[in-house]
PLY file of the C-alpha trace (Angstrom):
ply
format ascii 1.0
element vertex 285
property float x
property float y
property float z
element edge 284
property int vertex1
property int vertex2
end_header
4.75 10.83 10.18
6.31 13.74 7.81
4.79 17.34 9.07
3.32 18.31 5.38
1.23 16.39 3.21
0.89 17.47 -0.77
-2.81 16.41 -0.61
-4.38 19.19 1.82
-4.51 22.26 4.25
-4.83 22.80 7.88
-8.96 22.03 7.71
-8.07 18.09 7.83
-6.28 18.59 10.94
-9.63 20.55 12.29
-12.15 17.86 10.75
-10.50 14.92 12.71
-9.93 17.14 15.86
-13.89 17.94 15.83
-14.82 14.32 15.40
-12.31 13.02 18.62
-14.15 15.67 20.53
-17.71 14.46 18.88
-16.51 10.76 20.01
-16.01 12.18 23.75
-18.86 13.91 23.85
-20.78 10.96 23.09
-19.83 8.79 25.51
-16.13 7.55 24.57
-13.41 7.11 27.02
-10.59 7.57 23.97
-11.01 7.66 20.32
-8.68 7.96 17.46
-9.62 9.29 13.87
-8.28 9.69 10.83
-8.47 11.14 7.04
-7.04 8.96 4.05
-6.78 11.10 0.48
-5.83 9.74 -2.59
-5.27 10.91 -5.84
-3.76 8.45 -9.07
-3.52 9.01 -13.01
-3.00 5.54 -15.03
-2.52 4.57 -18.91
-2.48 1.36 -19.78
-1.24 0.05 -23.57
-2.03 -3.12 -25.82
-0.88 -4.59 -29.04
0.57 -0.94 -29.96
-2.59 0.73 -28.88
-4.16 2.88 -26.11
-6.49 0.35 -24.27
-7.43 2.74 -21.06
-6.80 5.93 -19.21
-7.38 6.11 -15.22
-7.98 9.16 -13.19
-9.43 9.09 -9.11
-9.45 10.99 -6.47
-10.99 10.34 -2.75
-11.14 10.92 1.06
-12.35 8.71 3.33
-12.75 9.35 7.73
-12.26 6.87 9.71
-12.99 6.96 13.72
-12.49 4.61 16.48
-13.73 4.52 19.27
-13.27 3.23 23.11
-15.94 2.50 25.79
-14.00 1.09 28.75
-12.39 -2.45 27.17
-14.85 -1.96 24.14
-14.72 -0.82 21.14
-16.06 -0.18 17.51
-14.68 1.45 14.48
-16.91 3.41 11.81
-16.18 5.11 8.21
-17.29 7.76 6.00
-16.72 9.85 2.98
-18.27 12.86 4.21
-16.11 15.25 5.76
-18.94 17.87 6.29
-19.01 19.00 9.73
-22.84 18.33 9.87
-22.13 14.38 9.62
-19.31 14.28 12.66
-21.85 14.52 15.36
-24.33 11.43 14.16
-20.95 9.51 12.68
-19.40 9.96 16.52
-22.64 8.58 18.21
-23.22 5.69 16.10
-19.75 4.33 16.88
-20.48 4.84 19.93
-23.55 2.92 20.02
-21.81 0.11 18.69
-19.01 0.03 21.03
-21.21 -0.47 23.68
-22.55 -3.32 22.24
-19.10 -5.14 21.46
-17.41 -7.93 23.49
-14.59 -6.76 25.75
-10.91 -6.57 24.40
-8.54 -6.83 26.96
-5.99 -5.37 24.77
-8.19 -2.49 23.75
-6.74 1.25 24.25
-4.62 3.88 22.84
-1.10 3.94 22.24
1.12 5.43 25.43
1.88 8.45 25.00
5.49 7.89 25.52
5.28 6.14 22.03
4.20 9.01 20.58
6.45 10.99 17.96
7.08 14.64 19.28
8.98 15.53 16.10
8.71 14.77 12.70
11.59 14.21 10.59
11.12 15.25 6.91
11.01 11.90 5.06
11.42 12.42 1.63
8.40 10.17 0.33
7.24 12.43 -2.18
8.23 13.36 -5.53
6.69 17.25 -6.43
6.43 16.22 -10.18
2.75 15.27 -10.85
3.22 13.48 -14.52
0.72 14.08 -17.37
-1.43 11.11 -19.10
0.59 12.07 -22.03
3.70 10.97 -20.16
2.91 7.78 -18.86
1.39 7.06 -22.35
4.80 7.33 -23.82
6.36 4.88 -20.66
3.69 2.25 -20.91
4.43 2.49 -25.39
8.12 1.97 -24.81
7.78 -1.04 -22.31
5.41 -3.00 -24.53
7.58 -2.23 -27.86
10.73 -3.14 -25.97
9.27 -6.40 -24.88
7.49 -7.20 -28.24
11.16 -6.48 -29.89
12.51 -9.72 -28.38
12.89 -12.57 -30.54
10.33 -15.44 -29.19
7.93 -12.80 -28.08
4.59 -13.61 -29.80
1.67 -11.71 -28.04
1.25 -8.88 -25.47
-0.88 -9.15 -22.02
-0.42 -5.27 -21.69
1.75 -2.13 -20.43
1.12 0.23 -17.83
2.27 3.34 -16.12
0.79 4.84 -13.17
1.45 7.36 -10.60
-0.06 8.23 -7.03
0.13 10.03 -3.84
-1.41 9.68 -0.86
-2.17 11.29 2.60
-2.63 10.52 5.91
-4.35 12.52 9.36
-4.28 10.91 12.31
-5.90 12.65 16.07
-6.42 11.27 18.99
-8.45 12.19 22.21
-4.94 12.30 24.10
-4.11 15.08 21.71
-1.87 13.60 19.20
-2.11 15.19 15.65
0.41 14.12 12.75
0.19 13.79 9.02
2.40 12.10 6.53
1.91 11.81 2.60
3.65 10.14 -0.25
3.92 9.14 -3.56
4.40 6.41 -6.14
5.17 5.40 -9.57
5.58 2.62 -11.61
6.12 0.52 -14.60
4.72 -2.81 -15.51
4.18 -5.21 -18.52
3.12 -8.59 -19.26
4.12 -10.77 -22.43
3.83 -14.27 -24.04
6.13 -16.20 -25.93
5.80 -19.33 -28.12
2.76 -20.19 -29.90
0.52 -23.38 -28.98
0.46 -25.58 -26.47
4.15 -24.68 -26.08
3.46 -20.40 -24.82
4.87 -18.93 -21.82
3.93 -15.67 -20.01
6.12 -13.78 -17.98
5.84 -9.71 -17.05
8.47 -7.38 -14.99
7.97 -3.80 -13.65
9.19 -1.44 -11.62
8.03 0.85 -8.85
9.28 3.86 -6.53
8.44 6.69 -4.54
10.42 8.90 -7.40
10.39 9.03 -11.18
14.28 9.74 -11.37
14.46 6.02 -9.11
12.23 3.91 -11.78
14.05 2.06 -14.23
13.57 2.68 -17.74
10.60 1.24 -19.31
12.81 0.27 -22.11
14.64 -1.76 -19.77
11.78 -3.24 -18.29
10.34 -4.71 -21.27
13.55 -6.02 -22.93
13.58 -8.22 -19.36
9.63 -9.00 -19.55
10.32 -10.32 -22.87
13.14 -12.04 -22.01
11.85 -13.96 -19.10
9.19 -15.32 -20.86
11.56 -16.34 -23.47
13.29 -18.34 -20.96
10.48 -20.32 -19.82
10.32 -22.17 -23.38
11.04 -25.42 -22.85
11.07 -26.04 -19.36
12.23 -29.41 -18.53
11.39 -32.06 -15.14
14.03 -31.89 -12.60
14.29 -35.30 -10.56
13.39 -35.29 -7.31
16.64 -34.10 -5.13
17.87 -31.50 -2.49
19.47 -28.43 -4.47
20.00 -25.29 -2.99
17.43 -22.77 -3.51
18.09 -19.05 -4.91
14.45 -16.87 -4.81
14.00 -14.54 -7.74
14.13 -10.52 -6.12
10.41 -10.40 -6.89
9.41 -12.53 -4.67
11.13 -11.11 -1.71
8.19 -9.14 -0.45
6.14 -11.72 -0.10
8.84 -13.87 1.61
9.09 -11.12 4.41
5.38 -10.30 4.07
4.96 -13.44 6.37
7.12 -12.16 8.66
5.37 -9.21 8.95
1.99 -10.62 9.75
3.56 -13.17 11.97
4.74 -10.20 14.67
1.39 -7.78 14.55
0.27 -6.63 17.63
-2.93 -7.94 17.34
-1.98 -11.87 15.29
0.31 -11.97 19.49
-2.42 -10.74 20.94
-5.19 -13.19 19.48
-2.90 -15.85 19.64
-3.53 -16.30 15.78
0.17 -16.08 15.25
2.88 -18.87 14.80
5.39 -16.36 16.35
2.93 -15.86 19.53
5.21 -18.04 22.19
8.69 -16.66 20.47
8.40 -13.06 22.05
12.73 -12.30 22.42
13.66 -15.33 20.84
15.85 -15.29 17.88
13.99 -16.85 14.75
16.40 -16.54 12.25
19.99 -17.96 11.83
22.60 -14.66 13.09
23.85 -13.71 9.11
20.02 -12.94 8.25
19.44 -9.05 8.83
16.21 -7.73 7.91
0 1
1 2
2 3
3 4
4 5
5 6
6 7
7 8
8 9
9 10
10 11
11 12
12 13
13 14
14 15
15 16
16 17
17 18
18 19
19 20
20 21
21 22
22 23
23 24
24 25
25 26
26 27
27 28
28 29
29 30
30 31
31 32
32 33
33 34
34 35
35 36
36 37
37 38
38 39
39 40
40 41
41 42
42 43
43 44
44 45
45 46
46 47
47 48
48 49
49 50
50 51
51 52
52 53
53 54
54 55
55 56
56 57
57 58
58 59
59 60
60 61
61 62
62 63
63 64
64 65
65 66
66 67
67 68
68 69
69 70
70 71
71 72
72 73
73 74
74 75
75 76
76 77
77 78
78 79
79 80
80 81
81 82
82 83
83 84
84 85
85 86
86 87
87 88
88 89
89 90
90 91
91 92
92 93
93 94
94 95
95 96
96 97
97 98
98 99
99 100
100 101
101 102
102 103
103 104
104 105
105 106
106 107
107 108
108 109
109 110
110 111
111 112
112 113
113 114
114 115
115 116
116 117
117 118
118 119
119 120
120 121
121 122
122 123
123 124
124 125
125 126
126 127
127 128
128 129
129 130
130 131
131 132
132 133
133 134
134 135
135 136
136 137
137 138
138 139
139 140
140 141
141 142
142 143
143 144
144 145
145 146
146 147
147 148
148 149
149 150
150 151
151 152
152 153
153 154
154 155
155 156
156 157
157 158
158 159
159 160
160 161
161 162
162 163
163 164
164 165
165 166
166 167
167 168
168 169
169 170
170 171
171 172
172 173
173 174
174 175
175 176
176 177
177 178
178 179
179 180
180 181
181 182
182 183
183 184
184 185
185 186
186 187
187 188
188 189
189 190
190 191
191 192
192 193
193 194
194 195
195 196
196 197
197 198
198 199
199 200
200 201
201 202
202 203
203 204
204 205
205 206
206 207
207 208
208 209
209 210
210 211
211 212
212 213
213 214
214 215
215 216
216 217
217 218
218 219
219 220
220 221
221 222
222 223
223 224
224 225
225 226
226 227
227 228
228 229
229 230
230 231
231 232
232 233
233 234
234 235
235 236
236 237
237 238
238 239
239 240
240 241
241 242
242 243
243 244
244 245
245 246
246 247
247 248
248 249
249 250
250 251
251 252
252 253
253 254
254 255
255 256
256 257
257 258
258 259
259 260
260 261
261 262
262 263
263 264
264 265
265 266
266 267
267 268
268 269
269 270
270 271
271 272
272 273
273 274
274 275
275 276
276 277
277 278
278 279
279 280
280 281
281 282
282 283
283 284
């Protein structure tokens, strides 16, 4: 966690504090809580013409709570110091209630972080609708410029940041915010039976890291492009080469494979590989 967030003052930090001590108060051996803000502007762009222009903002608390190997979680949107003490009691309540979790309980607090190294996940430039207007325009133009391209599914631009406050009842307290920006269209090429659709964006914490829309259409229209014509392969054993895109995803089921909890429930395919090596040695992830 960074030690500033963009999004808010010191009064977070003192709303989640109250509600750990509301939790304890109530009957909770531990409890953790939490404020998510969010704030995003987004223009989206059709055919050469503004289709729609986004603007939210939000908090949401979150608590958890612990009685003995049980525990319950609760939410809220309102922050107001006369909802802590009801919002504490009725997670509480619940807890009480749930089946034991043997794995229940608060992280050590040898795993906390004592320090918090500035991050750099935000970028101080907060862009106008005007502005992402103009990106979203140049992407779908760029796109529609390429030969083959016969229709547009849209162009967007959006930007967002984000907070986070975390207490807990061992007397934790950290914060961390950031934002992020992006690019994105969709076209089709061909006409008929015979069209294609393909799209291409791009997305990063900071505007001077995006590529240009320009560029991101001329490669939206030329993937779709591409797809004319596809032909059948036989059936055979080729090596396989995965488009960048797709690389989250790829690594996204890694991810979920080695969460605490998907070991803990057994709900994992990695859940008898703890210290095993699972991929060949010239993978680093």
């Amino acid at each position: 966690m960074t030690s500033q967030s963009e999004l808010s003052g010191s009064s977070i930090e003192d709303v989640v504090a109250a509600l750990v001590k509301e939790a304890i108060k109530a009957g909770a051996d531990a409890a953790d809580a939490l404020v998510a803000e969010g704030i995003s502007h987004a223009a989206s762009f059709r055919l050469g013409k503004l289709e729609d222009i986004e603007c939210s903002e939000g908090q949401d608390l979150g608590l958890r709570v612990m009685v003995g190997q049980r525990k319950a979680a609760v939410s809220s949107s309102d922050l107001s110091r006369d909802g802590l003490q009801p919002l504490a009691e009725r997670a509480v309540a619940m807890a009480k209630l749930a089946p034991e979790d043997p794995w229940c309980g608060l992280a050590p607090d040898d795993r906390l972080a004592k320090d918090f190294p500035e991050l750099d996940l935000i970028d101080p430039v907060e862009p106008g609708s005007d502005h992402l207007i103009e990106l979203a325009r140049t992407a779908e133009e760029a796109a529609l410029a390429i030969e083959g391209v016969t229709n547009s599914g849209g162009a967007g631009a959006s930007w967002g940041r984000s907070g986070i406050v975390l207490a807990t009842s061992a007397g934790f307290v950290g914060r961390y915010g950031g934002t992020s920006q992006g690019v994105s269209v969709s076209v089709v090429a061909g006409e008929g039976a015979a069209m294609e659709r393909d799209y291409d964006f791009t997305q990063a914490r900071h505007a001077e890291d995006l590529e240009s829309a320009a560029n991101i259409g001329q490669s939206a229209g030329e993937r779709a492009v591409k797809r004319l014509n596809a032909r059948k392969m036989a059936s055979q054993s080729v090596p396989v080469v995965y488009d960048p895109r797709v690389s989250s995803g790829l690594v996204g089921h890694l991810a979920g494979a080695i969460s605490g909890s998907g070991i803990a429930r057994g709900s994992s395919f990695l859940k008898d590989a703890m210290g095993e090596q699972i991929f060949k040695a010239g993978l680093c992830i």
